[in-house]
N, CA and C of each residue as an Amber inpcrd file, in Angstrom:
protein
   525
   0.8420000  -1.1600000   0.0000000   0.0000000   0.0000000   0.0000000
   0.8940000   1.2330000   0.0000000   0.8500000   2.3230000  -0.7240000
   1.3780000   3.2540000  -0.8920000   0.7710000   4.2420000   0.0760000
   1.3860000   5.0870000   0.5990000   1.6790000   6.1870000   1.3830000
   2.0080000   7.6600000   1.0700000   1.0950000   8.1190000   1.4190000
   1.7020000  10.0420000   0.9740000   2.0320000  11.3500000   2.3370000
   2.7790000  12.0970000   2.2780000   2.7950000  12.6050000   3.2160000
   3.6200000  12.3220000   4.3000000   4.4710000  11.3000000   4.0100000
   5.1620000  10.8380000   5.0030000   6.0430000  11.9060000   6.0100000
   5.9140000  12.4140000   6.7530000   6.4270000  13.1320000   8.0330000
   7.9260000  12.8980000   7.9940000   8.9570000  12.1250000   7.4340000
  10.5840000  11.5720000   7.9610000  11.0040000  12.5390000   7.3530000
  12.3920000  12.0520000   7.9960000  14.0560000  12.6630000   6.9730000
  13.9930000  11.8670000   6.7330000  15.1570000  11.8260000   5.6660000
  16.2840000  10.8980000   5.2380000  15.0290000   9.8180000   4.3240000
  15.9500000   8.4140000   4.3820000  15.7060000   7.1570000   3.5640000
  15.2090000   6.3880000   4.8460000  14.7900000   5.1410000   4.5880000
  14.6980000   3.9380000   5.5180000  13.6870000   3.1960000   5.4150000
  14.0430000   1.9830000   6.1610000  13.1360000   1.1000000   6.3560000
  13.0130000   0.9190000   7.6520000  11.4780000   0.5220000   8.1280000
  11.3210000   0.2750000   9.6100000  10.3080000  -0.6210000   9.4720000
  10.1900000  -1.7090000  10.6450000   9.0370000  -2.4800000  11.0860000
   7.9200000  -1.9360000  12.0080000   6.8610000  -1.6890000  11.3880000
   5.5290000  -1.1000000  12.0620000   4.6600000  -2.1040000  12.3740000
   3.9990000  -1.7570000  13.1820000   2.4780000  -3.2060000  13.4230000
   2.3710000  -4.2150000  13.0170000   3.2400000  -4.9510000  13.8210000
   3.2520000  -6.7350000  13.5150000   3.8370000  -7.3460000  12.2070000
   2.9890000  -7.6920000  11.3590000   3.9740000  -7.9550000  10.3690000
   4.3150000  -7.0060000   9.1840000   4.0800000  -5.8770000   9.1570000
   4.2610000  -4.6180000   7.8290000   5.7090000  -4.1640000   8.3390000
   6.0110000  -3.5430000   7.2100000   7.0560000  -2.6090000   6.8650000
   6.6980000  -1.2540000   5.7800000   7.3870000  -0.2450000   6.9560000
   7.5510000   0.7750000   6.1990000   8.3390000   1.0390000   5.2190000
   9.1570000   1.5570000   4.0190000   9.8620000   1.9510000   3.2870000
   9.7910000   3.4260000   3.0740000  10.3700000   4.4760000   3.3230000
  10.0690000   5.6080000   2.7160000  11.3450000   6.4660000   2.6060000
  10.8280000   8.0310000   1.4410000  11.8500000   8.6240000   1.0430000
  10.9980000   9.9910000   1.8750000  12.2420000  10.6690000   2.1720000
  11.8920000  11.9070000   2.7740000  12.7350000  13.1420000   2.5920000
  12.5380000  14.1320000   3.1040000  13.6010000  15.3210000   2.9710000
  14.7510000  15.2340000   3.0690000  15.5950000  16.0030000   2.8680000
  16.7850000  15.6700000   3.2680000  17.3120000  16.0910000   5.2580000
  17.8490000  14.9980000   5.9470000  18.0240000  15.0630000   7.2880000
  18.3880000  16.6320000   7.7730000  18.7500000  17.4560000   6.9440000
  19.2170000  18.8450000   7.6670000  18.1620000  19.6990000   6.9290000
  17.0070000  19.3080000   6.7110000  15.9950000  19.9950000   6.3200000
  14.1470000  19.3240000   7.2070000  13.9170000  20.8150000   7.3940000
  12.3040000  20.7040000   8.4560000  11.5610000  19.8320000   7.3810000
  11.2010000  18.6700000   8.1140000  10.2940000  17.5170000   7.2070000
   9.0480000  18.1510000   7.1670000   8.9020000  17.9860000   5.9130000
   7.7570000  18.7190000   5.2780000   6.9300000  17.7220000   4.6230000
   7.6350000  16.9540000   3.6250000   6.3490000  15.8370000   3.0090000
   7.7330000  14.8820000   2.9960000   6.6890000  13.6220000   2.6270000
   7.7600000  12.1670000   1.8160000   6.8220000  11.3600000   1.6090000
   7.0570000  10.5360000   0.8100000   6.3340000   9.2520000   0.1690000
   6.3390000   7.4750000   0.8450000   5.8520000   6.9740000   1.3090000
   6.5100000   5.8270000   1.3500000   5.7290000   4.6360000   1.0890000
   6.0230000   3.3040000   1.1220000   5.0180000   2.1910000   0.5000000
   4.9390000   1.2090000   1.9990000   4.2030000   0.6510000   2.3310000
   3.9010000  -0.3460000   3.2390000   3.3740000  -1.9510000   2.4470000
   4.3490000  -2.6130000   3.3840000   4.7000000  -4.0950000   2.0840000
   4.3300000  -4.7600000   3.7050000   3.6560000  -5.9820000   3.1910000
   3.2770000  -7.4400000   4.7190000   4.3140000  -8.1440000   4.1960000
   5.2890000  -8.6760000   5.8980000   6.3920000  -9.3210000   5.8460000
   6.2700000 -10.1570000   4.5920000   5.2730000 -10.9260000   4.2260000
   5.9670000 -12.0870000   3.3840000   6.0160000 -11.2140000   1.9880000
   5.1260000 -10.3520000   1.4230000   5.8900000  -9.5820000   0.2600000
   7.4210000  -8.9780000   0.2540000   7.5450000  -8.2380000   1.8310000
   8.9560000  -7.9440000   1.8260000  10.0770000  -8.9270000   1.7280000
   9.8580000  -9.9870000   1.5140000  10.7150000 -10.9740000   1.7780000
  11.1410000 -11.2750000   0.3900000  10.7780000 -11.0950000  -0.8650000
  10.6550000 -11.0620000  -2.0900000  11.2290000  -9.6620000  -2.5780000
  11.0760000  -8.5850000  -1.6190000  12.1880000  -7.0970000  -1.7390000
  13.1130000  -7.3480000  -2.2940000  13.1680000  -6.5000000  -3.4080000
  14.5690000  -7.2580000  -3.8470000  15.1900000  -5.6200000  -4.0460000
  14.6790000  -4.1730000  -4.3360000  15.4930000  -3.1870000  -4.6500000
  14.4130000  -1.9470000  -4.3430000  15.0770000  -1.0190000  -3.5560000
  14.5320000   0.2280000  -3.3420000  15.5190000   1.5100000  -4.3940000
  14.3680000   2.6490000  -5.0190000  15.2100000   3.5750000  -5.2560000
  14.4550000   4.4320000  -4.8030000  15.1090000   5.5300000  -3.7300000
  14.2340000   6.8440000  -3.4400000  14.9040000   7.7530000  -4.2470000
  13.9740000   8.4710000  -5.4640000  14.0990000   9.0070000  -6.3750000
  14.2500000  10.3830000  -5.6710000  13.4680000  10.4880000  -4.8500000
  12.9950000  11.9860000  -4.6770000  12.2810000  12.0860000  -3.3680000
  12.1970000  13.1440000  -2.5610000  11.2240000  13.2530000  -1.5250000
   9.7830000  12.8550000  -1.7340000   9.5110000  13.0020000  -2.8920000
   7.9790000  12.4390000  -3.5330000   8.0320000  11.4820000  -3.6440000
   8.8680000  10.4570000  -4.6520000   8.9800000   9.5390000  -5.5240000
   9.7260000   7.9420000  -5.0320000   9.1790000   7.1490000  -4.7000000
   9.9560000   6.1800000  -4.5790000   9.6160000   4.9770000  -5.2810000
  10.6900000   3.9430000  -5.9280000  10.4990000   3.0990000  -6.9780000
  10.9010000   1.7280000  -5.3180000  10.1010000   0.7360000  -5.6590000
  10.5410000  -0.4430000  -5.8130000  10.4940000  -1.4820000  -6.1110000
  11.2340000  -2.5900000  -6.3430000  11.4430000  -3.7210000  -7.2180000
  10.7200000  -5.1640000  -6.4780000  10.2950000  -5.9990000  -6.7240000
   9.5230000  -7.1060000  -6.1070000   9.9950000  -8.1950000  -6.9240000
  10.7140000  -9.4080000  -6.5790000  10.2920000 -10.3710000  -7.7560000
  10.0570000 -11.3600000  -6.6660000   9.0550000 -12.2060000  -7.6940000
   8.5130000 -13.4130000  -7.1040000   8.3950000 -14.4350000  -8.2780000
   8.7990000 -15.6730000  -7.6810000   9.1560000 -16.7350000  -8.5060000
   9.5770000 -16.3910000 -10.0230000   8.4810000 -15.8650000 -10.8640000
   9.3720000 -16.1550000 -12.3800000   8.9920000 -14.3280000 -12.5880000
   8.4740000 -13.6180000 -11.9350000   8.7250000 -12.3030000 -12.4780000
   8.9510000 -11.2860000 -11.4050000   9.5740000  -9.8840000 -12.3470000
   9.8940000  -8.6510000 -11.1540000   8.6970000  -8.0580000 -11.9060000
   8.3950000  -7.4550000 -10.3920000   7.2850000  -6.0270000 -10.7570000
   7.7990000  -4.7290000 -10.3080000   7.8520000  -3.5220000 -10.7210000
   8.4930000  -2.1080000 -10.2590000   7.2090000  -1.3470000  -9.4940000
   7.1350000  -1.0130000  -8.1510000   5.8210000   0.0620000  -8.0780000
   6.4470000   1.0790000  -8.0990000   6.0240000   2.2990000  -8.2690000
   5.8810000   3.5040000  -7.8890000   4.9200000   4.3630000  -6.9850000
   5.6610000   4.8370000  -6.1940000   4.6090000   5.8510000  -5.1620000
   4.9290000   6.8660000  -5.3750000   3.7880000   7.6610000  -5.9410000
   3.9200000   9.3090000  -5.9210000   3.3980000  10.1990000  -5.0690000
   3.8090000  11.1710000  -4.7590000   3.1840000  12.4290000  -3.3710000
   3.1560000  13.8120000  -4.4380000   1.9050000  13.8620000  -5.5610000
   2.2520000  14.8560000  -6.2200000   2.0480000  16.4130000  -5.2940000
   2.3840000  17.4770000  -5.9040000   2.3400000  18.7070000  -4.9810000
   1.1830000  18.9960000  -4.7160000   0.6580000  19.8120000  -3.9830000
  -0.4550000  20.0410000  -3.4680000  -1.1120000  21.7800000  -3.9380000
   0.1650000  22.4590000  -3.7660000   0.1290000  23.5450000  -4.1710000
   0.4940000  24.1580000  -5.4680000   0.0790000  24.9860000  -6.2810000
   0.1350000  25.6060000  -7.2930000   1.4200000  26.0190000  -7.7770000
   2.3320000  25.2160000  -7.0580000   3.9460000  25.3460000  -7.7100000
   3.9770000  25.1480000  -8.9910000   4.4900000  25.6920000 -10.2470000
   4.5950000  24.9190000 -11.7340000   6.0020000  24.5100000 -11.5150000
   7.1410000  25.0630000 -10.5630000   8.2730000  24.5120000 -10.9500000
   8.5840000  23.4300000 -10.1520000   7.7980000  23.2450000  -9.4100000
   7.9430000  21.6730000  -8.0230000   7.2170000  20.6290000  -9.0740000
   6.0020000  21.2970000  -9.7780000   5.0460000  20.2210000 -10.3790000
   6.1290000  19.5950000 -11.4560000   6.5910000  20.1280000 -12.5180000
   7.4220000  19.8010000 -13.7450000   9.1100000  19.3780000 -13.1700000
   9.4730000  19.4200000 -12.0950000  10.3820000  18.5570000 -11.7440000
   9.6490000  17.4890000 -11.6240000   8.9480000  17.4080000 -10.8750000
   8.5920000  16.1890000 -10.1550000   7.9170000  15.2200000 -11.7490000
   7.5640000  15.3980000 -12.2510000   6.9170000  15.1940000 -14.0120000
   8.0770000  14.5910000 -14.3660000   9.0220000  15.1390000 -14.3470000
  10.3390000  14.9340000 -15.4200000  11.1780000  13.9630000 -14.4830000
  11.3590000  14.1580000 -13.0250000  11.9530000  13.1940000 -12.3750000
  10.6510000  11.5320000 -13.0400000   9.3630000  12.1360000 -12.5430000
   9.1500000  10.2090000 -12.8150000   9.1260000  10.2150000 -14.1450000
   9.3010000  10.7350000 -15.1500000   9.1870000  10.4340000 -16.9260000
  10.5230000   9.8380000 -17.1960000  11.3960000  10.7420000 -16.7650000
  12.6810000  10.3130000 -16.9070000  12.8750000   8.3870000 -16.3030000
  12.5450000   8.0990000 -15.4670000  12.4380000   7.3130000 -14.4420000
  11.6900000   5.7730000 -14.7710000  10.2470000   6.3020000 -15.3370000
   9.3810000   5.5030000 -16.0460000   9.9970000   5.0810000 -17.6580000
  10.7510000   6.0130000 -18.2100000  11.2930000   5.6180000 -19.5490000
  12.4570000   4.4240000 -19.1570000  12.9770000   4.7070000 -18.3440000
  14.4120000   3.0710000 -18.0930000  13.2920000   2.0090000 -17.7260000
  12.6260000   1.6720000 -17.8740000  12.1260000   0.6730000 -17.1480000
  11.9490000  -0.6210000 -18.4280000  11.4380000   0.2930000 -19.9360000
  11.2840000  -0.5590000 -21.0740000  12.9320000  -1.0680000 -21.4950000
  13.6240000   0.0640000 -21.1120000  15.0920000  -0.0770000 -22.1210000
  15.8240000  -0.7180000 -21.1500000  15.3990000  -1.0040000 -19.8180000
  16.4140000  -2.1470000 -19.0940000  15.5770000  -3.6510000 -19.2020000
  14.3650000  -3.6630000 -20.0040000  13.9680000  -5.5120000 -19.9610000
  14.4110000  -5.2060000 -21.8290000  14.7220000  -4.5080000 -22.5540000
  15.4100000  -4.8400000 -23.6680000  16.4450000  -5.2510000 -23.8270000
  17.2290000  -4.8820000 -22.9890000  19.0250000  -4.8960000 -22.6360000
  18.3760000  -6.7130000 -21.6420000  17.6870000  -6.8730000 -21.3020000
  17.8230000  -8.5850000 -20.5180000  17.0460000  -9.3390000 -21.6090000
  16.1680000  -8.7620000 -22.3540000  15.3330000  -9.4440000 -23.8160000
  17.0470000 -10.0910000 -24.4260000  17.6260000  -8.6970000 -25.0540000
  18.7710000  -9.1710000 -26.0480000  19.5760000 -10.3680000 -25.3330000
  19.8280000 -10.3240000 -23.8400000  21.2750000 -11.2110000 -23.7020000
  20.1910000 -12.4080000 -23.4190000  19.1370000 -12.8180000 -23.2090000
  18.5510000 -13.9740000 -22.8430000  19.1220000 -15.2760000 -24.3590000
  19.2140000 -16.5150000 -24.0640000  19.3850000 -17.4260000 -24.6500000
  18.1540000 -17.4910000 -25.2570000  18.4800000 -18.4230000 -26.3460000
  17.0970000 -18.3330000 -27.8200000  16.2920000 -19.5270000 -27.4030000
  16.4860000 -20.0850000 -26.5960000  15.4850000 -20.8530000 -26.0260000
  14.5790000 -20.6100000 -25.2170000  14.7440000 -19.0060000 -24.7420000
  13.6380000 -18.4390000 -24.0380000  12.5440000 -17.6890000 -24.4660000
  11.2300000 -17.9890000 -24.1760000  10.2650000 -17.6120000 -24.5900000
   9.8870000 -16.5450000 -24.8180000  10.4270000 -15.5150000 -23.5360000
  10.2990000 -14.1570000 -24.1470000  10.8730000 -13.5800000 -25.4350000
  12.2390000 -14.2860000 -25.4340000  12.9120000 -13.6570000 -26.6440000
  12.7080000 -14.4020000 -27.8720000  11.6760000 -15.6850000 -28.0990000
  11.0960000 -16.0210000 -29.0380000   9.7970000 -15.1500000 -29.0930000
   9.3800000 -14.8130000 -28.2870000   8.1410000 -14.2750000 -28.9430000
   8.4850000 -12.9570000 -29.3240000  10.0450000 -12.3970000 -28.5660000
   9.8040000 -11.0980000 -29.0630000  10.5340000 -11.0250000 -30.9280000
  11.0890000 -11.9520000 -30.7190000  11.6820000 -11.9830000 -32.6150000
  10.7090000 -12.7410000 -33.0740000   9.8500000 -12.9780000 -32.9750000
   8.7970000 -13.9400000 -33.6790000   7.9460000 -12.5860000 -34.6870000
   7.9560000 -13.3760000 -35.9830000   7.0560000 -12.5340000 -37.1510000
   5.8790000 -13.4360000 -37.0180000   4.9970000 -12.7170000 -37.3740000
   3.4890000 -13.4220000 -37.5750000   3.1150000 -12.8080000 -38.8940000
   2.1090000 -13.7530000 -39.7190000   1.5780000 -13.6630000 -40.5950000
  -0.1370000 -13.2570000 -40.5570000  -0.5560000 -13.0020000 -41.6250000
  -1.7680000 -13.0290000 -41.5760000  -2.2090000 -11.7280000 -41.5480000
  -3.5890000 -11.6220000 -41.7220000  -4.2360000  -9.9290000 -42.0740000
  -4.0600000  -9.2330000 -40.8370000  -3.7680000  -8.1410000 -40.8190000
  -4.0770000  -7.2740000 -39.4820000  -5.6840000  -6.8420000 -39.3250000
  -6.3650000  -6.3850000 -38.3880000  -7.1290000  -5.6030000 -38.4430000
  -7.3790000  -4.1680000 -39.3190000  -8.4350000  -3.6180000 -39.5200000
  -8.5750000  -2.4780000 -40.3040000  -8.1560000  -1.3350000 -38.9990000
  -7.9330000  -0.1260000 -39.4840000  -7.7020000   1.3140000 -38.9870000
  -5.9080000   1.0650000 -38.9820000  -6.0900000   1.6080000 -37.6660000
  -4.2900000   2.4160000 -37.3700000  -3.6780000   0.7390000 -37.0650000
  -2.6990000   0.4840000 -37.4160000  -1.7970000  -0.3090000 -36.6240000
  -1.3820000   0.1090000 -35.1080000  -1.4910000  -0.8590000 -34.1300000
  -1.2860000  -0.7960000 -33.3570000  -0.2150000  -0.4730000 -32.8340000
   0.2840000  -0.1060000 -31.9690000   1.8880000   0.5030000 -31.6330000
   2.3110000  -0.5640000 -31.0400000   3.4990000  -1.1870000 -31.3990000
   4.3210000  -2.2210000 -30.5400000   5.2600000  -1.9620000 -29.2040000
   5.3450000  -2.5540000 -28.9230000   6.4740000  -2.5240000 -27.7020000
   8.2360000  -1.8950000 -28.0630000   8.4130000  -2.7030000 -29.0140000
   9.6520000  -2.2440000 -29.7670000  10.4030000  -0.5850000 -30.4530000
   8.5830000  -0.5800000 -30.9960000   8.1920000   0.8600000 -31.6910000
   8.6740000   2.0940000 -30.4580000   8.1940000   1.7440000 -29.2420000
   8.3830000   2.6780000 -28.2450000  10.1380000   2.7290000 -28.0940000
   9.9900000   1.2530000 -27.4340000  11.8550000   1.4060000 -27.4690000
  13.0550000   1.8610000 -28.4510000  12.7530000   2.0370000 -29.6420000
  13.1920000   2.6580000 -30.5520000  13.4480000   3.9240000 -30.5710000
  11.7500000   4.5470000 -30.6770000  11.8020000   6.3260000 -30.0920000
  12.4010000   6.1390000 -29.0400000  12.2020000   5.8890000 -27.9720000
  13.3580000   5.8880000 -27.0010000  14.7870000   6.4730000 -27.4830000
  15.4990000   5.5000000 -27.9890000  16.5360000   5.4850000 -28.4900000
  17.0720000   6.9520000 -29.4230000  16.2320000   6.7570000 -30.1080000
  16.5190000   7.8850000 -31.4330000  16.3180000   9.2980000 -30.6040000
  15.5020000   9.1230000 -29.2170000  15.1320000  10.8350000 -28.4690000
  16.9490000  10.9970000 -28.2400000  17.7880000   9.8560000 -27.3000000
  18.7600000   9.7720000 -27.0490000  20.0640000   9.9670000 -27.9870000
  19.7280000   9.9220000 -29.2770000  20.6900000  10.3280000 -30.0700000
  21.3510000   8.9910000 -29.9980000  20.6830000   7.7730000 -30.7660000
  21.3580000   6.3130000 -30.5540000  20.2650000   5.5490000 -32.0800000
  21.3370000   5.0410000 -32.4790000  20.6380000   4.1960000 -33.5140000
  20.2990000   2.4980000 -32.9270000  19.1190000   2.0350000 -33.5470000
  18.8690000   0.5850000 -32.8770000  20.2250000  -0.3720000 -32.8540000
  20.8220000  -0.0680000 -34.3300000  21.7220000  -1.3650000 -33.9430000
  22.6330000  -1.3630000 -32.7490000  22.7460000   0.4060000 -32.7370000
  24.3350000   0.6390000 -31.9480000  23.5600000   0.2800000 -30.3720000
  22.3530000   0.3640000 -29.9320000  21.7800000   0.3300000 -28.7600000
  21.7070000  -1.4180000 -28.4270000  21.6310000  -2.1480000 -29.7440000
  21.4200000  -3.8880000 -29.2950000  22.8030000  -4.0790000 -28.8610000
  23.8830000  -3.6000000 -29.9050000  25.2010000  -3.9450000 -29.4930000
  25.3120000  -3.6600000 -27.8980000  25.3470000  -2.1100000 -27.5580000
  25.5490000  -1.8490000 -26.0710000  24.8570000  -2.5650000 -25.0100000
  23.6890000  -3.2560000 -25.4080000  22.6990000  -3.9850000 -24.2810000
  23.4360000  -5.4370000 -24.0590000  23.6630000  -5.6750000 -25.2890000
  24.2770000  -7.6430000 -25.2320000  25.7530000  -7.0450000 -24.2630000
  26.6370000  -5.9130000 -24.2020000  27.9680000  -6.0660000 -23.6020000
  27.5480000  -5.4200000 -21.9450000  25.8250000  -5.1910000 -21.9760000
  25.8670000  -4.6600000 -20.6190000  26.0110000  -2.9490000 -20.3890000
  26.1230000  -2.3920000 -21.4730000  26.6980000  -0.9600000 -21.5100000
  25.7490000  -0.0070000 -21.6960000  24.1600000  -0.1820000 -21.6110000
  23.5080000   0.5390000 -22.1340000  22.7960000   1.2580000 -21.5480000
  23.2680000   2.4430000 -21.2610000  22.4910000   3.3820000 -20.6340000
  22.7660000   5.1260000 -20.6570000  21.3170000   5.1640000 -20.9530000
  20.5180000   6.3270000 -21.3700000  20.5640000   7.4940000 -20.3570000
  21.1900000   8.6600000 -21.0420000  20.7950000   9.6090000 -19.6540000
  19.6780000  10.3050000 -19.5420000  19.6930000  10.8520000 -18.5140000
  17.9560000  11.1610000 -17.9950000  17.1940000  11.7960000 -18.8020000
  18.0650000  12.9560000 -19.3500000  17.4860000  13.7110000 -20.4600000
  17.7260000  13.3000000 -21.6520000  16.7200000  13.4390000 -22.8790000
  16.9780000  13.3770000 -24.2410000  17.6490000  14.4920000 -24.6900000
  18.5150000  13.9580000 -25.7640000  19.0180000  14.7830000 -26.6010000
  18.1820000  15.7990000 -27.3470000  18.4290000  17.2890000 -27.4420000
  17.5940000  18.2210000 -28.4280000  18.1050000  17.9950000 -29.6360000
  16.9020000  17.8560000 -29.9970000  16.9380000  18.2030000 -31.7760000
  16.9670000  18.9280000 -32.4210000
């Protein structure tokens, strides 16, 4: 369960009421706590914790996997007040944030062995009529723009993912 408003400094984790845990991101320790975000996980989900990132006094990412998959949540504490320049950080911190999330299961798509299903289905062509109107947007299609915002061509981005090297900085390149 996600949390807004959190009262702390700093980072942390703590054990609250029996079996929960807190996680949260907060101000920084030499600053009057004002807001923070945090998520509340029951021991046996935390036990499957596998990665916290506190992005931001608002923003905190974390990672879950259980048996054959990871899931990422996000908790947001958007502003309350009519700030435009608190609002559009905070925008661009999770955009920025939400964009690695496709281009790091591409970079584990490419190095997976060809006997795995994901990476058969993701090189798999299909035949047959499409539906009428727009074509649908693929998964790939996104990760691409991705790429090209970054000033990176697909091939040069598969190469960097198979050696482990691939990563995007927060901001896109202007055009």
């Amino acid at each position: 369960m996600g949390t807004s408003d959190i009262i702390r400094k700093g980072k942390g984790c703590k054990d609250i009421h029996f079996n929960f845990i807190l996680t949260w991101s907060g101000v920084e320790p030499n600053q009057r706590a004002t807001h923070g975000v945090g998520i509340i996980l029951h021991l046996d989900t935390a036990n499957n914790f596998s990665d916290t990132v506190c992005i931001s006094e608002r923003i905190i990412k974390i990672t879950i996997r259980e048996k054959d998959s990871t899931s990422n949540y996000f908790q947001v504490y958007a502003p309350c007040n009519d700030s435009y320049t608190e609002e559009n950080r905070l925008f661009k911190q999770l955009s920025d944030n939400l964009s690695q999330v496709p281009v790091q299961w591409f970079g584990h798509v490419t190095r997976m062995p060809t006997t795995q299903p994901a990476l058969r289905a993701y090189t798999a062509r299909y035949s047959g009529v499409r539906a009428r109107g727009r074509p649908r947007r693929r998964w790939i299609e996104g990760v691409a723009e991705s790429f090209r915002a970054h000033g990176m061509n697909f091939q040069e981005a598969t190469h960097l993912a198979a050696e482990r090297q691939l990563h995007l900085p927060a901001t896109p390149t202007q055009a």
